[in-house]
C-alpha positions in Angstrom: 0.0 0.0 0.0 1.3 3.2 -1.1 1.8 5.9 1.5 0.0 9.3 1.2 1.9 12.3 0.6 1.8 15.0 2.7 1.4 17.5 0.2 -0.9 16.2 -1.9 -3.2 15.8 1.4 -2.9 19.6 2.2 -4.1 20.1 -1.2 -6.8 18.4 -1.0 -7.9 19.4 2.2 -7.5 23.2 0.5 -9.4 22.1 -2.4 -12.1 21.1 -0.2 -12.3 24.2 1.8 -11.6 26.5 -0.9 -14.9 24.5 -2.3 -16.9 24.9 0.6 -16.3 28.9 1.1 -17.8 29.2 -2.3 -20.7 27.9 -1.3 -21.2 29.7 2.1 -24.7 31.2 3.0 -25.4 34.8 1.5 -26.6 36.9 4.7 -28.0 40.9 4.7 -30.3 42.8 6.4 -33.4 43.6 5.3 -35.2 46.5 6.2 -38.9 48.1 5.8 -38.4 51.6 4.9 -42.4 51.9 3.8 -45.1 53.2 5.6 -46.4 49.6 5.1 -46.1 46.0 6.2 -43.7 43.8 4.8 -46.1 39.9 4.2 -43.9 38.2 2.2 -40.1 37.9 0.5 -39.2 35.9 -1.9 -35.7 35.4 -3.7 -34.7 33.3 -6.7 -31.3 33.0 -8.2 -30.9 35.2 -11.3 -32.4 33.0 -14.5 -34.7 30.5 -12.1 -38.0 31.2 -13.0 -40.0 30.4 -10.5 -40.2 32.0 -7.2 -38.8 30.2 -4.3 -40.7 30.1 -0.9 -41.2 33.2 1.2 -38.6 33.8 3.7 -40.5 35.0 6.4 -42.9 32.2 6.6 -45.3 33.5 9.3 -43.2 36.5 10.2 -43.8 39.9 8.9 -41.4 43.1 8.4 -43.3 46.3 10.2 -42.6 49.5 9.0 -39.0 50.8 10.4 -38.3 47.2 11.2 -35.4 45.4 10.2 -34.2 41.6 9.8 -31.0 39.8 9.0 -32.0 37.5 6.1 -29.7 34.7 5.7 -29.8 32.3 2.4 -28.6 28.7 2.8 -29.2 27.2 -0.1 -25.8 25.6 -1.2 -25.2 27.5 -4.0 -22.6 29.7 -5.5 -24.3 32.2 -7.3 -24.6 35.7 -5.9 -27.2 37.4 -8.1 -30.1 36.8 -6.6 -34.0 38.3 -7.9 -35.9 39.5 -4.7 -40.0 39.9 -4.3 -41.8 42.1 -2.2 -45.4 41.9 -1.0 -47.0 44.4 0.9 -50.3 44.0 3.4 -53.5 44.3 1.2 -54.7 47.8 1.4 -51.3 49.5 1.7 -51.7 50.6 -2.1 -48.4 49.4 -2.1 -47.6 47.4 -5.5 -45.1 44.3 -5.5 -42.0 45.2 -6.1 -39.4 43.6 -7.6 -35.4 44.0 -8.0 -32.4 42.0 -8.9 -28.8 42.3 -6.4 -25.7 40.9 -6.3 -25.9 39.4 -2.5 -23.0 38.7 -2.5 -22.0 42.4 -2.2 -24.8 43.5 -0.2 -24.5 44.2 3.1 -28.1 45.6 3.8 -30.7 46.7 1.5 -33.6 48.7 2.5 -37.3 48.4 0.7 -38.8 51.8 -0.3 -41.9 53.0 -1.3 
C-alpha cells in the first residue's frame, strides 16, 4: 500500500475548503423603509423562474423594522431576484429587484 503524501493531502484538504467557502450562506439585512407592512419575501437566483418560498414564513417586516435574512441554499451564485409583497390595502404594488448578494450588506425596501 502506497503511503500518502503529505502535500498532496494539504491540497486536497484546500481544495475542499476553498470549495466549501464558495458555497457559504449569503446573509444581509433587510429593512422596511415603507409606511407599510412587509407579508412576504421571496428570492430566486438570477435566470430561475420560478419564485422560491417566502422567507418570512409567518413572520412579517413592520414599517421601520429590520431583519437579518440569511440564504442557505448551497449555491454559488450571488445574483439573486428578490420579491416584495406588501399587506393588502397599503396601495403598495409588489415590487421587484435583482442584487448581487453577495456584495450586499443591507438593502432597504422603499416606497
Amino acid at each position: 500500500m502506497k503511503k500518502l503524501n503529505p502535500l498532496l493531502a494539504a491540497l486536497a484538504v484546500f481544495v475542499c475548503t476553498s470549495a466549501m467557502a464558495q458555497a457559504d450562506d449569503l446573509t444581509f439585512t433587510l429593512k422596511n423603509g415603507t409606511k407599510s407592512v412587509l407579508t412576504r419575501f421571496y428570492t430566486s437566483p438570477v435566470g430561475v423562474n420560478e419564485w422560491e418560498d417566502d422567507v418570512f414564513g409567518e413572520q412579517v417586516l413592520e414599517p421601520g423594522e429590520s431583519i437579518d435574512i440569511t440564504i442557505a441554499d448551497g449555491r454559488t451564485v450571488c445574483r439573486y431576484d428578490m420579491r416584495f409583497e406588501f399587506e393588502e390595502g397599503s396601495g403598495l404594488d409588489t415590487t421587484e429587484d435583482r442584487q448581487d448578494l453577495c456584495k450586499l450588506g443591507s438593502y432597504t425596501i422603499h416606497e
